[in-house]
N, C-alpha and C positions, 0 to 999 in steps of 0.2 A: 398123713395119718394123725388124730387127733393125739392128743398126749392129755395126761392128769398127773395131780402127782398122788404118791403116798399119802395114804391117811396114816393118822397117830393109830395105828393098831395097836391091841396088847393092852393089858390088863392096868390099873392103874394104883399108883403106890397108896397104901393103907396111912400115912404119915398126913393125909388134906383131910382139914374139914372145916367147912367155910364156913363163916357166921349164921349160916343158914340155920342153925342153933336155935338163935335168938331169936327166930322168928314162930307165929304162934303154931299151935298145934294144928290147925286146921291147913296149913301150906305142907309142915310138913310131913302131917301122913299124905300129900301127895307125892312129895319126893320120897317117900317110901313106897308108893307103889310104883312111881318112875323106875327105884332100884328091881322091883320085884321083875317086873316088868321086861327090862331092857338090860341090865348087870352093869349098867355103862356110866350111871349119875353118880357123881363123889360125892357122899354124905361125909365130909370127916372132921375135923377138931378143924378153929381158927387157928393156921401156922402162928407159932412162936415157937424163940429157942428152947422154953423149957420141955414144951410136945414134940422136937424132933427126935426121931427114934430111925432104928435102921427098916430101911423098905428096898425091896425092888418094884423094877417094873417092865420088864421085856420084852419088847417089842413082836409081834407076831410076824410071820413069814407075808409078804406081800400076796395078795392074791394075784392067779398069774393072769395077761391080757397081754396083747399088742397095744392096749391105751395107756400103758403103765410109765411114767418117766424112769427113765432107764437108770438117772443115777439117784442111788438110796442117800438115805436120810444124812447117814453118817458116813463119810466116806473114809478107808482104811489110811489115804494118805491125802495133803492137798492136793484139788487140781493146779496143774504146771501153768502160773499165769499167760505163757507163751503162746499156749493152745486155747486161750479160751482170751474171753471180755469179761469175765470175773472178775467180783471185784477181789483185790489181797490189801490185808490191815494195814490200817494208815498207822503211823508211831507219831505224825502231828498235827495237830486240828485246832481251830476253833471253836471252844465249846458252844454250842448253842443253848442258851437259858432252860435250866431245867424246869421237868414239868413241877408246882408245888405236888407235894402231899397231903392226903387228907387230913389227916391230923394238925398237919401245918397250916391249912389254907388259912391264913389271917387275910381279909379281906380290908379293904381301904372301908374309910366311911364314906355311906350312901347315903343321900335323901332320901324319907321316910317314903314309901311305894306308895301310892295313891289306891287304896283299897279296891278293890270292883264293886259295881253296886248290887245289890240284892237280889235284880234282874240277871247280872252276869254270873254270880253265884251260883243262882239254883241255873242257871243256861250251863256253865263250865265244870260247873264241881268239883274245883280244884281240892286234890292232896297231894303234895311235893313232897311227902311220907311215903308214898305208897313206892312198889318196885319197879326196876328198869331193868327190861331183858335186855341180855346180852348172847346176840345167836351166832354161833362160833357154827364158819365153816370151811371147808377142805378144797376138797378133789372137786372138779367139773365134769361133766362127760356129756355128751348130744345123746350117747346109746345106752338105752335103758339096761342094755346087758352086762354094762360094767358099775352096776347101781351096788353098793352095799353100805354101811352104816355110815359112811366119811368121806359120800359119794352124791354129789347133788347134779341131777340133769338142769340144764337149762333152762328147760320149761319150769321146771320144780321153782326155780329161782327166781324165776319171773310169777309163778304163781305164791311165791311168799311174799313177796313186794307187793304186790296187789294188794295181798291181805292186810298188811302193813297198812298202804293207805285206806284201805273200807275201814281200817277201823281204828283210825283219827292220829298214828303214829307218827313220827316226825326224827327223821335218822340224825344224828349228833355224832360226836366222835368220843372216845375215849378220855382224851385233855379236857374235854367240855364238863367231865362227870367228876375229873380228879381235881378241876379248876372250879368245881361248883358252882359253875358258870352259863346254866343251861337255859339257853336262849330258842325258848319251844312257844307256838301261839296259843293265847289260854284254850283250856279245854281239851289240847292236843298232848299224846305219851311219848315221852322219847323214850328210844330203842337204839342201839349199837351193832350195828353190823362189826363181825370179825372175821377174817380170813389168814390161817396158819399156814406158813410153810413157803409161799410163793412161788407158786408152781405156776408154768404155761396157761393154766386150764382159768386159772383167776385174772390174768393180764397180757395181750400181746399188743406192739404197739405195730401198726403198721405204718404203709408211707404209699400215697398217691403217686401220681406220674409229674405233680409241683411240687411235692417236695414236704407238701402235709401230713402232719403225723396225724393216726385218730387211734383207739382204742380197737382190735380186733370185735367184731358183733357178736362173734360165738365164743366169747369170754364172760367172767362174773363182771369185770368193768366194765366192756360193752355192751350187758343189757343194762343197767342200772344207768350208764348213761342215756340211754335211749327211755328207759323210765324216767328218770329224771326232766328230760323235754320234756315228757306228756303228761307228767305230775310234778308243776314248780311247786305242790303247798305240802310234797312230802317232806322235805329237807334235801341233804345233799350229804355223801361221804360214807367214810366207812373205817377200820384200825387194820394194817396187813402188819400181821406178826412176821417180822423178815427175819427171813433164812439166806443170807449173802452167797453160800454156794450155792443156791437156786437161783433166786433174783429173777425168777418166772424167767427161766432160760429155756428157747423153745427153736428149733430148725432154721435155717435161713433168717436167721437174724438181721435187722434193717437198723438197727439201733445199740446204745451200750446200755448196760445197766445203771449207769448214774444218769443218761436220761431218761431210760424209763421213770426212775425213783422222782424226777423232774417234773417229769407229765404230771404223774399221781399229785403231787404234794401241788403244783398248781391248779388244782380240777377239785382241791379241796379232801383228799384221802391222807390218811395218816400213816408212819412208818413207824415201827415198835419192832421191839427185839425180841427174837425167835431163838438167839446163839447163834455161832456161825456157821455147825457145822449139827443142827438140830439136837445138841447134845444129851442125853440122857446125865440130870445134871446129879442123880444119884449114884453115876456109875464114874463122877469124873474126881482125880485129884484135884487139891488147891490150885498148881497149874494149870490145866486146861480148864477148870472151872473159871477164872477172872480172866483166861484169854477168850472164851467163848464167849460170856459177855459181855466183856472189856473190850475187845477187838469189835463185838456187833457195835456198842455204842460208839466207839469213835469213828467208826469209819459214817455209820449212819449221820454223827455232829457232822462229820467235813461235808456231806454230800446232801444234805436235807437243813432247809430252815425253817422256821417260824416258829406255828403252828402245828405243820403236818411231822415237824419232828420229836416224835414219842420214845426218843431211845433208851428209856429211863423206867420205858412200863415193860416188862418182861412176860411174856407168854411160856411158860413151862411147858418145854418140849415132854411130849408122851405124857405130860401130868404130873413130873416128879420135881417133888422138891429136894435139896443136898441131902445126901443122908446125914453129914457131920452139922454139930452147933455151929461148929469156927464156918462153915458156911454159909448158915443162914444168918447169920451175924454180918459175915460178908456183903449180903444184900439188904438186911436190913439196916448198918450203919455203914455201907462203903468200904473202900480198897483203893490202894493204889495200884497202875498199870500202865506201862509203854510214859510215866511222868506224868499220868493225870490224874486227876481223883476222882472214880466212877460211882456213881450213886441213885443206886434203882429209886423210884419212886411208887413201881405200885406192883402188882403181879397179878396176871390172870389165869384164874385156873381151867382146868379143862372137865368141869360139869357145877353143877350144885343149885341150878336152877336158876331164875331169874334174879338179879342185883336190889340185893338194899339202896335205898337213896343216899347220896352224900351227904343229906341233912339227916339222916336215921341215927340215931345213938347206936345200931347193930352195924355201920358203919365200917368199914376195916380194909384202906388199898392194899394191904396185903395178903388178900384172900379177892378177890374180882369174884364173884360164880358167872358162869358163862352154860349155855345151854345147848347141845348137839341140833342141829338140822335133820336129822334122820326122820322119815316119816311118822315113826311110830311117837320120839320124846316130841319131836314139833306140835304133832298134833296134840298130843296129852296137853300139854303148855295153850294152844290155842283153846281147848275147852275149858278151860279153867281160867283162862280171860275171858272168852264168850261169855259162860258160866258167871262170873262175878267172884268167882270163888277165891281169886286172887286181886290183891285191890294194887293199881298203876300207879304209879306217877303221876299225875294230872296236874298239868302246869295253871301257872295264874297268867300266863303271860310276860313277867317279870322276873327278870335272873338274880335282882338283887334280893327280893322276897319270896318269906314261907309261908304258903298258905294252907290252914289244914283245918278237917272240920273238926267242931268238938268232941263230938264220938267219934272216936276212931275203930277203924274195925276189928275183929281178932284176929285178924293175920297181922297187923301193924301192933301187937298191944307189945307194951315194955318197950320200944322205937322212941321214944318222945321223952326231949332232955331240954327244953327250956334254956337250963342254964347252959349247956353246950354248944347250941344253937348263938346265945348272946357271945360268948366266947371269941367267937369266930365273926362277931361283927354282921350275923343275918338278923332282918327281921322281920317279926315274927306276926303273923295275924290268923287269926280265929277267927271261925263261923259257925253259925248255930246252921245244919245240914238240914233239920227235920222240915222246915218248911218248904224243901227245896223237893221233897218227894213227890208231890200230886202238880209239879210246876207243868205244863202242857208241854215247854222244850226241850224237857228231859233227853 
């Protein structure tokens, strides 16, 4: 029987609103009619302590199916380690080097970038201004009948990946975008794939009659890496917001959870923090607030390194952020827990459209916007890149520089800080765009 998990149902706390603010008028009366539209996109204030106010957000009743994973989001008590290959919180680890923050990112000094030349220009069209979607996805299913807003078929997925590469995107990770470190071929958009919750339907790992592990084919990893072969010029990877009492736990298991999380982060996928127990973090005391995720990031430090270890970037279960100050303070200056000292670095929300640049002065790890997969916001989001109507990312080729034309567009206006930019040790190059309009390799 196939399995899926829970989508983030239920309505989402009034207390988010993402810098999507600052961005110009013409983006966002689209995300105005995305809200009209769908009821599902978070238009709300950039979190800070002085904007938290009290919100709920309550989850809706599952809808019912045989493809449903049978254990809900939040369970009433832990499960019995006995009974299961769940993981239960480590109290000692090795921290693994945390991700910087944006505001932090002080970069070492670089050699000055070697410009592109005039031909490559008007060929690339580089702005590293412009935006990175981030497409936040769910539940899997093969059967179109269990399809609703937090629910993507397979084909679906492989038909968003195509469209990805027709139209010159190039997949990054999360760390790549907080490390300002975006290593994309000129000309090419990076995009961030996301997956919440960690359910069966995004990861099974199996095992051959030698003893080879590979990724399940009717999983979100399984097709991507099968994309992956037959398109090496898309990129590679993706962010799984982990949820430890899931851990894509799925029937006849051939493996534990800390080797699946092994596989992943070998094969180039990232691990980031979900909570442990998908917690609705407005509904939680001081308590279970820094044990949910306190407990996700250390157990994720003992069991995940490099790179793919992101237990630092926090995905907001169902959307909410704490209802108390003293808690958002918690995450954005740390805590102590279990003798360590835990210290978020960035937060991803659950809507608000496609992502400012790390080099954008609208800037803010702690607001991510991230955008739903459902047919109706995906498609709006693709028309409006078609369209031109939202301007990308456009890499130069080069992670250590910023390349952007002189007119900049209106959806970018007020983004561009010069002296913020030098701050941070980027630099900076200018092109005059106009001759680049009637070029033949537009």
């Amino acid at each position: 029987m196939e399995q899926r998990s829970d989508g983030e149902h239920g309505p989402r706390g009034d207390g988010l609103r993402h810098s999507l603010d600052r961005i110009g008028s013409g983006l966002l009366l689209i995300v105005i009619v995305t809200t009209v539209l769908l009821h599902r996109v978070i238009v709300s204030p950039t979190p800070n302590a002085a904007s938290i106010a009290a919100h709920s957000s309550q989850p809706l009743a599952a809808a019912p199916g045989p493809d449903r994973l049978a254990t809900p989001h939040v369970p009433p008590t832990p499960p019995d380690p006995a009974q299961s290959n769940l993981p239960v919180p480590s109290t000692r680890v090795d921290q693994a080097p945390a991700t910087r923050r944006g505001g932090d990112n002080q970069h070492v000094a670089v050699p000055e970038p070697t410009p592109l030349s005039a031909a490559e220009l008007a060929k690339y069209k580089p702005n590293e201004l412009g935006h990175i979607p981030v497409l936040m996805y769910h539940a899997f299913t093969t059967n179109p009948e269990y399809l609703d807003d937090w629910t993507r078929t397979l084909d679906g997925f492989r038909e968003d990946l195509q469209w990805l590469s027709d139209h010159d995107f190039f997949l990054i990770g999360i760390g790549d975008v907080l490390r300002n470190e975006i290593a994309v071929p000129a000309g090419k958009h990076p995009v961030v794939l996301t997956f919440d919750d960690a359910s069966s339907g995004q990861f099974r790992l199996l095992q051959d009659a030698t003893g080879e592990r590979y990724p399940d084919p009717t999983t979100a990893v399984g097709v991507m890496e099968a994309f992956f072969t037959e398109h090496p010029d898309v990129g590679r990877g993706a962010h799984f917001a982990f949820v430890p009492n899931n851990c894509f736990r799925y029937d006849e298991e051939v493996v534990t959870c800390e080797e699946r999380l092994t596989w992943l982060a070998e094969h180039g996928y990232e691990i980031g923090n979900h909570t442990w127990y998908h917690q609705n973090l407005s509904e939680a005391d001081d308590e279970r607030f820094m044990s949910q995720i306190g407990d996700t990031k250390l157990w994720i430090d003992e069991h995940v390194s490099g790179k793919a270890n992101q237990s630092n970037v926090l995905t907001l279960p169902f959307g909410a952020l704490p209802a108390t100050e003293g808690q958002y303070q918690m995450l954005v200056n740390g805590f102590d827990w279990q003798g360590q000292r835990i210290q978020m670095a960035a937060i991803l929300l659950v809507g608000g459209g496609p992502s400012v640049s790390p080099d954008s002065a609208a800037w803010d790890p702690w607001g991510i916007a991230r955008f739903n997969t459902d047919e109706a916001t995906l498609g709006l989001w693709k028309e409006q890149i078609e369209s031109g109507a939202m301007t990308l990312y456009t890499s130069d080729g080069n992670p250590a520089s910023v390349t952007i034309p002189e007119d900049l567009p209106e959806d970018l206006a007020g983004q561009f800080d010069p002296d913020d930019l030098a701050s941070r040790g980027r630099s900076l190059l200018r092109y005059d765009a106009t001759p680049a309009v009637d070029q033949p390799n537009r």
